[in-house]
KEMARLO-702577 format. One record per residue: residue in three letters; x, y, z of N, C-alpha, C in turn. Coordinates in steps of 0.05 Angstrom, whole numbers, plus 32768, in hexadecimal, padded with zeros to 4 digits. Example, Ala and Ser with C-alpha at 12.3 -4.5 7.8 and 13.67 -1.06 7.14 Angstrom:
2
ALA81087F8E809C80F67FA6809C81087FBE809C
SER81017FD3808E81117FEB808F81028001809D
//
This chain:
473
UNK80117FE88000800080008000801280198000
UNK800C802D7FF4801B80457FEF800F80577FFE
UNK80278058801A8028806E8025801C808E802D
UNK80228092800E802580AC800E800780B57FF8
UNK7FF4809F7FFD7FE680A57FE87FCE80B77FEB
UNK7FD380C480057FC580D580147FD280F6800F
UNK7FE180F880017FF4810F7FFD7FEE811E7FE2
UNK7FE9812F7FE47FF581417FCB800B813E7FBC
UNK800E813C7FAD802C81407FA1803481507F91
UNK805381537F94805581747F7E807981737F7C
UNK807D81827F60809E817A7F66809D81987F6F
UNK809381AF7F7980A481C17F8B808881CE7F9C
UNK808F81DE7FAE808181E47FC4808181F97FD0
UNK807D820D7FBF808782217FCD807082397FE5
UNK808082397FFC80708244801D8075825E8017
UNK8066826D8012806082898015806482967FF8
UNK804B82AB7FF8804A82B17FE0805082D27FDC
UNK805E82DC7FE7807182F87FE5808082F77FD1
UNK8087830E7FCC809883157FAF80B183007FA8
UNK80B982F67FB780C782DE7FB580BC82C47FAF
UNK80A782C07FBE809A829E7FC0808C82A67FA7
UNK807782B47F99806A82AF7F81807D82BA7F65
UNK809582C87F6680A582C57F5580AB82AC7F4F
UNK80BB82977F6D80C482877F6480AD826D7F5B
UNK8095826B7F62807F82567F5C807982647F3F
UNK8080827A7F2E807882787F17808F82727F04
UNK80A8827C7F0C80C082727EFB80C8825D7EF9
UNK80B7824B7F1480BB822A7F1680A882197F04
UNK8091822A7F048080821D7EEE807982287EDA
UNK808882387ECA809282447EB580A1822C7EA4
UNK80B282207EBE80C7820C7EAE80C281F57EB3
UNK80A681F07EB6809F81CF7EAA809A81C67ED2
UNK808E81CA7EDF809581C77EF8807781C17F04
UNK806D81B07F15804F81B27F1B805A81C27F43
UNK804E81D47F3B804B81E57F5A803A81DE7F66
UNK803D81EC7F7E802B81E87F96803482097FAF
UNK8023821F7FAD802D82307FB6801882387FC5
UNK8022823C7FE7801782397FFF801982538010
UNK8007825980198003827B80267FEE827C803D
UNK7FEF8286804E7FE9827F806F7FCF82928065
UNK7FD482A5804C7FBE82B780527FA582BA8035
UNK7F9982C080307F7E82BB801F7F8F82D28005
UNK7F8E82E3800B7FA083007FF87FBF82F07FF5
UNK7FBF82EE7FDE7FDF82E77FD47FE983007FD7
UNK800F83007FD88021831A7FD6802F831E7FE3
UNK802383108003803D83188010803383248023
UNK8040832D803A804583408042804683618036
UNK80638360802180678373800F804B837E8008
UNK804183737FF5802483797FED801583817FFD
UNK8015836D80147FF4837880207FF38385803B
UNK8014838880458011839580658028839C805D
UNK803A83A18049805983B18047805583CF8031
UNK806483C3801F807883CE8009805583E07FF6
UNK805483D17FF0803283DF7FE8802A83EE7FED
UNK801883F28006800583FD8014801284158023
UNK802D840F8029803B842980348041843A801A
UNK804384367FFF804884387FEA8032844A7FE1
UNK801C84417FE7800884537FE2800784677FF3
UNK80068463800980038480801A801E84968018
UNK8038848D80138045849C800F803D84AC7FF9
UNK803A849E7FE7802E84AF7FC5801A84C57FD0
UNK800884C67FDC7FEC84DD7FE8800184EB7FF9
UNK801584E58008802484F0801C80358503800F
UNK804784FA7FF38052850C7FDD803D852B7FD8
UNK802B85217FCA801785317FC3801085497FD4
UNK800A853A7FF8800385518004801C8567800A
UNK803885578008804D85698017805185757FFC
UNK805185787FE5805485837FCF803C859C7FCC
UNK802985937FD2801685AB7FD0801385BD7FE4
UNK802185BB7FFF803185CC8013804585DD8007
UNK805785C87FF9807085E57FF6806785F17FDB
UNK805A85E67FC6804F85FE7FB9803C861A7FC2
UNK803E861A7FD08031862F7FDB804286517FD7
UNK8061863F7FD88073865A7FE4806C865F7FC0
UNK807186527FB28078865C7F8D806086687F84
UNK804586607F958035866C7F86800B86617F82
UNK801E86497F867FFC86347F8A7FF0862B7FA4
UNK7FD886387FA57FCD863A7FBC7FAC862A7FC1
UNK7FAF86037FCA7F9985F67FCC7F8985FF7FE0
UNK7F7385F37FDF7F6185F97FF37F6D85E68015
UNK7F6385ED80237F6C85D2803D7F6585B6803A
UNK7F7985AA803D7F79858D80397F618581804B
UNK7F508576803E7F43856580487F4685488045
UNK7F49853380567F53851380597F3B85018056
UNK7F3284F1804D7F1884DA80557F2A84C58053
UNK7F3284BE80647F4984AC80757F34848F8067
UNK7F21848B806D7F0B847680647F1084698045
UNK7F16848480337F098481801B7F3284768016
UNK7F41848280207F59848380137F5E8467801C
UNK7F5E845680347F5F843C80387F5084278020
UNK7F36842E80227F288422800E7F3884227FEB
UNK7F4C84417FEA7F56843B7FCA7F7284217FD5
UNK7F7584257FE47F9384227FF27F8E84007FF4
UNK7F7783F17FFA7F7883D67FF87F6883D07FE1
UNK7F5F83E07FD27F5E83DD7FB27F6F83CB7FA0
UNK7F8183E27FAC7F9D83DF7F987FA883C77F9C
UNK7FA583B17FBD7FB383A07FC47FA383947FB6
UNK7F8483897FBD7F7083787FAF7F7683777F90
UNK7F7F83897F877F8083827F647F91837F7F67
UNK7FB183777F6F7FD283717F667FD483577F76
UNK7FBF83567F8C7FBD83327F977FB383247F83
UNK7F96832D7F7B7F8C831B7F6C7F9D83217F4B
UNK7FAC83307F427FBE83297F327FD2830E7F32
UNK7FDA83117F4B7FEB82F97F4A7FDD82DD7F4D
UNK7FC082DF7F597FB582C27F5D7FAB82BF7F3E
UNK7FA482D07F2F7F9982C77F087FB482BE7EFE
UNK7FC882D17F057FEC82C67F037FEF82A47F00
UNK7FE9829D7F1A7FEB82867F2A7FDA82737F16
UNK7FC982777F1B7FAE826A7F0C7FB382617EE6
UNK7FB882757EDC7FC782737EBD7FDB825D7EC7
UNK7FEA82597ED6800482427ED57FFA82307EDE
UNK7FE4822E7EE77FD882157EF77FE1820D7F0D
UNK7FEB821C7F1A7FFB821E7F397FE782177F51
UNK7FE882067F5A7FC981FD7F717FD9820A7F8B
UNK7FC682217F8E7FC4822E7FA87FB3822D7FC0
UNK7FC782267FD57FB9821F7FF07FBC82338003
UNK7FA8823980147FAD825680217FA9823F803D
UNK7FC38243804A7FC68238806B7FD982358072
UNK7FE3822F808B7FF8823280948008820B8095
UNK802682108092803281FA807F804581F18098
UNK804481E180A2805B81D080AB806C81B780A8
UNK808881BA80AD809181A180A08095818480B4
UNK8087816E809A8084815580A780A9814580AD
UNK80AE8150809780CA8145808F80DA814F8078
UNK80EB814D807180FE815B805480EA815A803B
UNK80D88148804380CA8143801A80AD814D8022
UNK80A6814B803A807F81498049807C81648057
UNK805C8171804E80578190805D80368181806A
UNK8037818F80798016818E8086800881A9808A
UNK7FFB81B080707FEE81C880727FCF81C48082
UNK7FCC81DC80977FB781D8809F7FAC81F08095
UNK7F9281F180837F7F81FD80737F7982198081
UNK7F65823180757F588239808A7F42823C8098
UNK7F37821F80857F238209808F7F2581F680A4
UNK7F4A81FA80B37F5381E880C67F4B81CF80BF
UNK7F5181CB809C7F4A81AF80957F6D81AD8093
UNK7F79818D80907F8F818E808F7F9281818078
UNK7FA6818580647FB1817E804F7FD38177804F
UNK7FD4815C80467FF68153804D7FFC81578029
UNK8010815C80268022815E800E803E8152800C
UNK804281417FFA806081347FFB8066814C7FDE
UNK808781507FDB808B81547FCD80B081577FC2
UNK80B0815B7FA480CA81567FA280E9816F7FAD
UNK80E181827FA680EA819C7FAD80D481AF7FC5
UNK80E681C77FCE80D781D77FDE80E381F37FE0
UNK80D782117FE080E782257FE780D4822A7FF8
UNK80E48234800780D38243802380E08264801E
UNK80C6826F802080C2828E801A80B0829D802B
UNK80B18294804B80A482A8806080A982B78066
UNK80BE82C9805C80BA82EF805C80BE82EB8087
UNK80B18302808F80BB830F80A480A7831C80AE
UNK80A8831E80C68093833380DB809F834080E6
UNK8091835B80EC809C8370810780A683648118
UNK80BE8372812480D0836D813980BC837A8157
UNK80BF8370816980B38376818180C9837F8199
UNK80C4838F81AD80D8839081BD80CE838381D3
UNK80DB837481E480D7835881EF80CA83678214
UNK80D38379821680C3838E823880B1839F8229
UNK80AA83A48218809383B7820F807D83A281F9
UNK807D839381F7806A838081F58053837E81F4
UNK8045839C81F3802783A382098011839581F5
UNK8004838481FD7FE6838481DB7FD7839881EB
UNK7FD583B081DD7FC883C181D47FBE83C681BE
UNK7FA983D081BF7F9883D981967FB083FB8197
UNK7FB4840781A87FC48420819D7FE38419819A
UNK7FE983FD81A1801583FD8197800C83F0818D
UNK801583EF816E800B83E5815A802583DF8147
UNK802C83D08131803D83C78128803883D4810E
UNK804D83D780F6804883E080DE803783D080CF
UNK802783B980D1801483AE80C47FFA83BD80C6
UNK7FF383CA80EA7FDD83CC80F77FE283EF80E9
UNK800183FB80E37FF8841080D97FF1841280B7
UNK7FF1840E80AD7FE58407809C7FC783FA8098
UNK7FBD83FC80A77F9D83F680A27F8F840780C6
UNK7F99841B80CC7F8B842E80DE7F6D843380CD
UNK7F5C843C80DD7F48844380DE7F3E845C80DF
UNK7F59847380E97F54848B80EB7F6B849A80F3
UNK7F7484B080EE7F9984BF80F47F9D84C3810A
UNK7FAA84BC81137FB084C081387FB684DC8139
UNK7FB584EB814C7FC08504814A7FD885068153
UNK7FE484F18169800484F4816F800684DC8168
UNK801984D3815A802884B6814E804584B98167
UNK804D84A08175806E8499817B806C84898169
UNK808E848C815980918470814380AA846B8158
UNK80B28453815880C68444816680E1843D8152
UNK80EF8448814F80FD8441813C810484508127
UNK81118464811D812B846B81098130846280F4
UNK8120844A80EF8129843780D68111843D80C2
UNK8121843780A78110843F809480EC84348093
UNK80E3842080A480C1841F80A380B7843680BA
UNK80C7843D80C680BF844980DC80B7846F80D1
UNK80CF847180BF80D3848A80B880BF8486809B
UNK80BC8473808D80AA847980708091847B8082
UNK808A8470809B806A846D80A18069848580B1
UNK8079848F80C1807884AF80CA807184C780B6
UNK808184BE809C807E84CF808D806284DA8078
UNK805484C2807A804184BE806D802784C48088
UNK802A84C2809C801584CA80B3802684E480BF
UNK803384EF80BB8038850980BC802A851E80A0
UNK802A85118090801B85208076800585228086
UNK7FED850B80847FE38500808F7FD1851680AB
UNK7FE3851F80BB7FDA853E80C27FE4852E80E6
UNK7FE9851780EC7FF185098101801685178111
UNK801685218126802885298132803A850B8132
UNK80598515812A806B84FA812C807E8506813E
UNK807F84E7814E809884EF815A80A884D38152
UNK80C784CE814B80D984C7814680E884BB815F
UNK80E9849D816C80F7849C8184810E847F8178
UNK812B84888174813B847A81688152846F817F
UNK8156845A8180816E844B8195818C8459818F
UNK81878452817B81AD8460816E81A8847D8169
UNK81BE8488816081C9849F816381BA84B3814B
UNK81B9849A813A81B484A4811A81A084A08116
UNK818B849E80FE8179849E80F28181848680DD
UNK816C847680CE8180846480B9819C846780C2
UNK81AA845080CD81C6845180D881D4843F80C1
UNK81BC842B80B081CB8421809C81CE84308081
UNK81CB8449808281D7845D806A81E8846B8070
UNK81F88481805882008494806181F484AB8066
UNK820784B3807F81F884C6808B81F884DE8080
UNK821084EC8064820584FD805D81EB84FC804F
UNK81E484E9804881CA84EA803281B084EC8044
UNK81B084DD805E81A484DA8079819F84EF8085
UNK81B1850E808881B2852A808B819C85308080
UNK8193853780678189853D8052816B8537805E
UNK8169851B805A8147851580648140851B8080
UNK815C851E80918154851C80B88144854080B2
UNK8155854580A18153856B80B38131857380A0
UNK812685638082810D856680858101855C808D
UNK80FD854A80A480EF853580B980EF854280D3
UNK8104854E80D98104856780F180F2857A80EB
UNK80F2857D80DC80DE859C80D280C1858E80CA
UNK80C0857B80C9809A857080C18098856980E7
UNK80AA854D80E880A3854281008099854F811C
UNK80978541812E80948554814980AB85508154
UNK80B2853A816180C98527816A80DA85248159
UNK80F985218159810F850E8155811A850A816A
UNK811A84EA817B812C84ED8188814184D48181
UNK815484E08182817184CE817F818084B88196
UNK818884A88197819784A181B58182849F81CE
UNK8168849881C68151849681DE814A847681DB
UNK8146847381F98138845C81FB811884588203
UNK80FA844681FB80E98446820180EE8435821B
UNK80E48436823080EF8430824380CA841D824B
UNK80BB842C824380A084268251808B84288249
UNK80728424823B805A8428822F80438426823C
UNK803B8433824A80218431825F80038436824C
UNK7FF6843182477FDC842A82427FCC84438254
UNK7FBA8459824D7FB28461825D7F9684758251
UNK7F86846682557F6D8472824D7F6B846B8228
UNK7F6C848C82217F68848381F97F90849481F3
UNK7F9E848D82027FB6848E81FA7FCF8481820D
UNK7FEA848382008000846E8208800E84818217
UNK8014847D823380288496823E804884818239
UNK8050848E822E807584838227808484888231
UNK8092847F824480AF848C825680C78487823D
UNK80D7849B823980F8849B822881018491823E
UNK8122849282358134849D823A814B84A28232
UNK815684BA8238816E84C38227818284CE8235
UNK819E84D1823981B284D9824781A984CC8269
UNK81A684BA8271819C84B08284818484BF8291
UNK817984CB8286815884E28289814184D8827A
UNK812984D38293811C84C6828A80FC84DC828A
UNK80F284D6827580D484E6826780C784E28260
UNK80AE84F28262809184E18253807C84EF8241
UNK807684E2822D806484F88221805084DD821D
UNK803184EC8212801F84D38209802484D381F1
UNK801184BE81E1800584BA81C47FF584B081C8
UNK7FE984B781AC7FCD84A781A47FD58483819F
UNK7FE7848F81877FF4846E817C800D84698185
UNK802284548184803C844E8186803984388175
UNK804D8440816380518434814980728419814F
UNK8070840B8152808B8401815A809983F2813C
UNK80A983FE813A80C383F6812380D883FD811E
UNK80DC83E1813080FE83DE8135810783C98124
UNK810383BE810C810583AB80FC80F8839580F3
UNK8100837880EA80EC836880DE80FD834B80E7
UNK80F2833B80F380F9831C80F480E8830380E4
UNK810482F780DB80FA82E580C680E282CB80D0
UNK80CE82CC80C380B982B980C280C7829080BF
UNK80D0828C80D880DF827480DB80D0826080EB
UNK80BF826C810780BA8263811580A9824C8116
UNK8091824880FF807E823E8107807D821F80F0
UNK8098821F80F1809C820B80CB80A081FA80DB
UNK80AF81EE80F580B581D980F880D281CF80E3
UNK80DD81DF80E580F781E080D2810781C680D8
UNK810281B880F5811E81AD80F8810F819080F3
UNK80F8818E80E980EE817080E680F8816A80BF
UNK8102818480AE810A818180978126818780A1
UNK8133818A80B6814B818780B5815E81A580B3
UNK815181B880B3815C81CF80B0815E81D980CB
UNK817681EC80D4817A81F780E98185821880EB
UNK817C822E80F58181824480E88193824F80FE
UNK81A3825E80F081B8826E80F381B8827E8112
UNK81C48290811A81C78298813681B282B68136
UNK81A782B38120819A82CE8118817982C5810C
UNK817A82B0810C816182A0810D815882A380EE
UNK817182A580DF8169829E80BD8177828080BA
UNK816D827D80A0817082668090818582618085
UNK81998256808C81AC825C807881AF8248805A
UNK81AD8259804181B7824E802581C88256801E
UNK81CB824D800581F082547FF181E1825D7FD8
UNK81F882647FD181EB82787FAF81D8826F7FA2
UNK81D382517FA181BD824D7F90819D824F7FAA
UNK81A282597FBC818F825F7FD08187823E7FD7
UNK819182297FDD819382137FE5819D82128001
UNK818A81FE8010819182048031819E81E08031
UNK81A681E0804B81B981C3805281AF81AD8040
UNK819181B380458181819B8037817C819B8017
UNK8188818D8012818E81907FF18168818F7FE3
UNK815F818C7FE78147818D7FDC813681A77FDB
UNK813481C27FF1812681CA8004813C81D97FFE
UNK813081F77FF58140820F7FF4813082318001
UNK813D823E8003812D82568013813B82738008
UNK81248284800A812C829F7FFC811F82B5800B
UNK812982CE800E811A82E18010812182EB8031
UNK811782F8803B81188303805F812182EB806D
UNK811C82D18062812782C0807D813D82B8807B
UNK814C82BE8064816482BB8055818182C98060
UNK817082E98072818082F4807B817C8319806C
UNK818F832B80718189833E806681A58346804C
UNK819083538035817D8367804A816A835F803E
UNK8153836980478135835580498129836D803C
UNK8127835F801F811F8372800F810B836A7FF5
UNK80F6836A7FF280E9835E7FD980F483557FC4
UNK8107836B7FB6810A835F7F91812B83557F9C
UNK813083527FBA8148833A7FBC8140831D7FB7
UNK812083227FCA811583077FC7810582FD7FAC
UNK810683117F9F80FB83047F7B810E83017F69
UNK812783037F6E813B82F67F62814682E27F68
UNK814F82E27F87814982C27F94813B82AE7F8C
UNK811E82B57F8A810282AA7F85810C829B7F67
UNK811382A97F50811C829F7F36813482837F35
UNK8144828E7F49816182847F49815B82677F5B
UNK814982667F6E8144824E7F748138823B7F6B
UNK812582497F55810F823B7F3B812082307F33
UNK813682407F1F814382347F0D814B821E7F15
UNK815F82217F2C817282067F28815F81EC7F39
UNK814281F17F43812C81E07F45812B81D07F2B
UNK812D81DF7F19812681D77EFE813C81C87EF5
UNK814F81C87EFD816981BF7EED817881C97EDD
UNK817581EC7EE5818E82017ED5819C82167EED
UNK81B482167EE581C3821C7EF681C882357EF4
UNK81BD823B7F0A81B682617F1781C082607F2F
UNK81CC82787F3381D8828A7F4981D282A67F56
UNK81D182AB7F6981C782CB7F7781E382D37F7E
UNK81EF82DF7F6C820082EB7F6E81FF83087F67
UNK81F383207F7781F7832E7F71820983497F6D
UNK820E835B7F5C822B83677F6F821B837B7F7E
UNK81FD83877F7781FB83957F8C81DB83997F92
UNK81CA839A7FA481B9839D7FAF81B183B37FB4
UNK819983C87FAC819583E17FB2818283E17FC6
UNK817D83F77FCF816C83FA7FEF8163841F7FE6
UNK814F84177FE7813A842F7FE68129843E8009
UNK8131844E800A811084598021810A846F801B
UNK80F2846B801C80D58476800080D184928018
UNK80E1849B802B80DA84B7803A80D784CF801F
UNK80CE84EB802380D384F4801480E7850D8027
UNK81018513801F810C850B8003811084E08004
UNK810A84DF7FEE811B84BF7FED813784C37FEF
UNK814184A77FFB8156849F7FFC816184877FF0
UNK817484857FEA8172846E7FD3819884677FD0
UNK819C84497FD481B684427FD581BE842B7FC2
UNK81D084247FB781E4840A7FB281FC840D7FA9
UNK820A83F07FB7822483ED7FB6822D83F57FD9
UNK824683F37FD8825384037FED824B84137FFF
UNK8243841A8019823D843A801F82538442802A
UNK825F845B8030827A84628039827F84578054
UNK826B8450806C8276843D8086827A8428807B
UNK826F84148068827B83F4805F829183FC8059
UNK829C8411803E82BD8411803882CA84158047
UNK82BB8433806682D78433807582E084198089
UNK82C28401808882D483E7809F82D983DF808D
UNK82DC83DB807982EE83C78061830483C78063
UNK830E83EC8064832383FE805F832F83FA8043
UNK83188403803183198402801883148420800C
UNK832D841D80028330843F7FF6831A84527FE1
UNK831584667FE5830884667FD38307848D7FCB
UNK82F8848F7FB882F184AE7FB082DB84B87FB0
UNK82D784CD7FBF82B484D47FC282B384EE7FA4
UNK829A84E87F9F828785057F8D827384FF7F97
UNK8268851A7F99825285237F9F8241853F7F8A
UNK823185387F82821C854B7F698201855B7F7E
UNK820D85727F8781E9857C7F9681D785807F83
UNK81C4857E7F8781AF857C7F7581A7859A7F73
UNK81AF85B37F8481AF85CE7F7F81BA85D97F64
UNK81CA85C37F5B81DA85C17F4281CA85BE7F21
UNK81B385B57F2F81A385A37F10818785AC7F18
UNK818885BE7EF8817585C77EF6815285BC7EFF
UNK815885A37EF0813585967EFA813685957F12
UNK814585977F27813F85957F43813685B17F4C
UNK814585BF7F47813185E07F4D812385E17F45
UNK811F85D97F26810185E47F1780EA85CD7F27
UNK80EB85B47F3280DD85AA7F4180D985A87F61
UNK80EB85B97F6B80EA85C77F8780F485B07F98
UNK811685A47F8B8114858C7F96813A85917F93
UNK814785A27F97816A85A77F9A817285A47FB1
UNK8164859C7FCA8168858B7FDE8179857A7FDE
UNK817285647FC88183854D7FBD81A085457FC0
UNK81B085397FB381C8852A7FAE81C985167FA1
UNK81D7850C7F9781E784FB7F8E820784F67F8F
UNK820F84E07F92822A84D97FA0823084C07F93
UNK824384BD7F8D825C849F7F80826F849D7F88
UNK8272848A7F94828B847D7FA2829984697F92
UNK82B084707F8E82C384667F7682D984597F87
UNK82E9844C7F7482FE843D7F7B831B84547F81
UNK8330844E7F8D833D846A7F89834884727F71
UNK834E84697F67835584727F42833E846F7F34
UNK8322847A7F428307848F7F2D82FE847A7F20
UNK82FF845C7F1C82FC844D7F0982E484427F08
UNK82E2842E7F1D82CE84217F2682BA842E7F3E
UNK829F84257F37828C842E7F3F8283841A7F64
UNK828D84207F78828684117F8D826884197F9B
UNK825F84317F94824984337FA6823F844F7F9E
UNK821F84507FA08211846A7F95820484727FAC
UNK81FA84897FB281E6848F7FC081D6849F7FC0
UNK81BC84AA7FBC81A984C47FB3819984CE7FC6
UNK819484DD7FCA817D84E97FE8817284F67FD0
UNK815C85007FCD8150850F7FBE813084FB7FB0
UNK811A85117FA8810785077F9A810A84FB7F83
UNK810184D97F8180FF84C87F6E811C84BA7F76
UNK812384BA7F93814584AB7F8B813F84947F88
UNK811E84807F958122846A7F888122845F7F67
UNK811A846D7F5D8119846F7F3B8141846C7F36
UNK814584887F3F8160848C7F34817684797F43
UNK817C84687F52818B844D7F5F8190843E7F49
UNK817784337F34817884237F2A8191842D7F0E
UNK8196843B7F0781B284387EF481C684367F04
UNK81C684407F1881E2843D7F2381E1841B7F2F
UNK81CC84107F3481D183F57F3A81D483DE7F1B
UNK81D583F47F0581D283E27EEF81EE83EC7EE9
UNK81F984047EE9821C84047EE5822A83F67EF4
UNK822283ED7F0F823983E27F27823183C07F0F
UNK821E83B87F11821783987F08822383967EF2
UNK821F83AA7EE1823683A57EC3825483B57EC0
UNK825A83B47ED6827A83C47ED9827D83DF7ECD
UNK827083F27ECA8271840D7EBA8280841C7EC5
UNK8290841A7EBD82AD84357ECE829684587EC8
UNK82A984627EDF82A284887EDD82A0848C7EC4
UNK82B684837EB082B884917E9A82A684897E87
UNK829984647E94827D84647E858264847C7E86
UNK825E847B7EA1824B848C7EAA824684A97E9F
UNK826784B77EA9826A84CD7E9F826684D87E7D
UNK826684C67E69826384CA7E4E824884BE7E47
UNK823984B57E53822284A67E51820C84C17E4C
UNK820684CC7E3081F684EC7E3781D984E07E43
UNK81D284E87E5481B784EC7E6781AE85087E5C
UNK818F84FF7E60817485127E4B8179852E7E67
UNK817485447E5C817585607E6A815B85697E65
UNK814785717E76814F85727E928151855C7EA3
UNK815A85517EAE815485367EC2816085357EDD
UNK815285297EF0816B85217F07817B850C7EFF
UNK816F84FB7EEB818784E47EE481A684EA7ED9
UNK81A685097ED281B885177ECC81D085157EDB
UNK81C485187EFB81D085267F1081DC85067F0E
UNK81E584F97F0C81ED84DE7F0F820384D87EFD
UNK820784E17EE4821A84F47ECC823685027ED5
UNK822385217EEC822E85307EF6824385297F04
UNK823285167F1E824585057F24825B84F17F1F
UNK825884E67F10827284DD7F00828584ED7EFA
UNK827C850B7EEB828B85197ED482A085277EE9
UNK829885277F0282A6852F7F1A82C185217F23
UNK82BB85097F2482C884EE7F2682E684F87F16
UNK82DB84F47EF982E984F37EE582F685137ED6
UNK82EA85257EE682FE85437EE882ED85447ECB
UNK82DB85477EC482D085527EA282B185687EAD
UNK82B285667ECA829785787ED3829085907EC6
UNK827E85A07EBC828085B67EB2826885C17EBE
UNK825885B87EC9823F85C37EDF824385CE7EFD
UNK825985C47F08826985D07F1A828285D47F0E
UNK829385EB7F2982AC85EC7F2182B985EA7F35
UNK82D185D47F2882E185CA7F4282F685C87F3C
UNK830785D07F4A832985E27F47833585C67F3D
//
């Protein structure tokens, strides 16, 4: 009698359907592959999609809009007072997710991909036991597997409170109405894009950061640039403070700091806590397929995103950082492939990192603290955007642009942009570092006038002593 004749079967399996897990269940069955792709939740996407990268995506966009039609005021254009229907803008705001979910489930559906919405644990290296969200249970044997469970809010382990007002960046993103004082917990870029967008928003922010800096994983001149217009919207920045305490008290949170060993209190309505993201590991039963994770509680694989267990591969946030969507949809490809039997690698030379604040900030390659612990030599330029024209004519010379070169000007180690649209503009400079484009590529490369993509030119032509938009001895 056969075993297993109670099982599903499938030659791959892929657990979570985020920008990683349904990349890789369509590139797998693209190439001749019968899937099986598994999601704890009814809305395919992810996280990203439906409590991340999206939905903060949208509100920043209305958040642009309103801080733009503020500073037109000084040039000349004068709206009526903003009025919000907080109701109606949620309702476009899970629109947008409802049509790009069910994009990917017609996606799914065209490949013939059988999708199970429940949560997946492992029986053994080849066997999953999904339980439905019918709490019916379904066993699956199968030949291959990627695991693609993405990541949740980090928690701080003495402030812990369940409260409906400390709320996590999922819970902000689907409020019900604008707090009037926001604490965000954290310095780091979800903390500062979701401040920024509920500071439009008409919500008092205050800013309460552990370290010294703001984003501590950029440079800080580009980091200058966004802190000092965040000082001037925000209520709060505080630097070098600790939350020490969250008291619950009536319809708001009284918060003790502390800072220079002095301790203080103000209320809020909300407390936003984001201090980072931990990888989605816990609930797989990892060690009954034999996998055991790292001291940081990721998964560890090798270039072809393959973990100990030769069968059973993993991508994306649990992989380690940086925990970033289109890291995990190239992963997602690269573990299809060699599923399939073609030999693919994630080798990339460089990874870009965007935060969507306005001004944006936007990085890849190098940042100048990685070269100086390397102690790898190098040459700075820098292009102010006071320099180029479309930035004045769009009320936006705030800006920069910066290239970090090798010390003989040659090679391209690292870019960086503060300014409006820098996530747009990253992307050449992460396509010159990937195809080796020396300065002197860049620099002769003519870019359309007027543009900020210009300012990226400028920079080079600096590099390479041919600048004619500044003058420098």
């Amino acid at each position: 009698m056969d075993k297993n004749k109670n099982y599903i079967k499938a030659d791959l399996v892929v657990i979570g359907s985020g920008p990683g897990g349904y990349t890789a269940a369509f590139r797998a069955s693209d190439l001749g592959l019968n899937v099986i792709l598994i999601d704890k939740n009814q809305k395919l996407g992810g996280v990203c999609l439906n409590r991340g990268c999206i939905p903060s995506k949208a509100y920043l966009h209305l958040s642009k809009i309103v801080e733009e039609a503020k500073e037109v005021k000084d040039i000349g254009l004068n709206f009526q007072k903003l009025s919000i229907n907080f109701e109606k803008i949620n309702s476009w705001k899970d629109t947008i997710i409802n049509n790009l979910s069910s994009g990917i489930k017609s996606l799914a559906k065209q490949r013939k991909i059988k999708i199970i919405n429940g949560k997946a644990t492992f029986l053994s290296a080849d066997k999953l036991l999904v339980q439905d969200i019918q709490k019916k249970n379904i066993n699956i044997i199968f030949s291959h597997c990627i695991i693609a469970t993405g990541s949740s809010p980090s928690i701080i382990n003495n402030l812990n409170i369940n409260h409906p007002r400390i709320i996590s960046s999922t819970k902000a993103l689907s409020l019900n109405k604008i707090p009037k004082r926001m604490l965000v917990i954290g310095g780091g870029y979800i903390g500062l894009e979701l401040g920024t967008a509920y500071s439009s928003f008409g919500s008092k922010i205050t800013i309460a950061e552990f370290f010294p800096e703001l984003l501590s994983m950029a440079d800080q001149d580009l980091v200058k640039t966004l802190h000092q217009t965040l000082k001037n919207k925000f209520e709060h920045i505080y630097l070098s403070t600790e939350v020490k305490d969250l008291k619950p008290d009536k319809d708001h949170i009284v918060v003790t700091f502390k800072n220079n060993n002095k301790l203080y209190k103000d209320t809020y309505d909300i407390v936003l806590l984001c201090i980072g993201r931990t990888p989605n590991t816990y609930s797989l039963n990892l060690e009954k397929a034999g996998i055991r994770l790292d001291k940081k509680g990721f998964i560890p694989v090798n270039k072809k995103r393959r973990t100990i267990i030769p069968n059973i591969y993993a991508i994306g946030d649990i992989t380690g950082n940086p925990m970033l969507a289109h890291k995990a949809t190239h992963e997602g490809k690269v573990a299809a492939e060699n599923i399939a039997g073609l030999n693919a690698s994630f080798e990339p030379k460089a990874i870009p990192s965007v935060i969507y604040t306005n001004p944006e900030i936007a990085w890849v390659g190098y940042t100048e603290n990685e070269l100086k612990n390397n102690n790898i030599q190098y040459n700075k330029a820098i292009f102010p955007w006071s320099a180029s024209g479309r930035a004045i004519a769009t009320n936006s010379s705030n800006g920069k642009t910066k290239i970090l070169s090798s010390k003989d000007s040659s090679q391209v180690l690292g870019v960086g942009i503060v300014g409006i649209n820098a996530g747009e503009l990253i992307s050449e400079a992460t396509l010159a570092i990937e195809l080796n484009a020396t300065i002197n590529d860049i620099a002769k490369t003519i870019h359309p006038h007027p543009t900020l993509s210009e300012t990226f030119a400028n920079t080079a032509e600096i590099l390479n002593k041919t600048i004619t938009d500044l003058y420098i001895k």
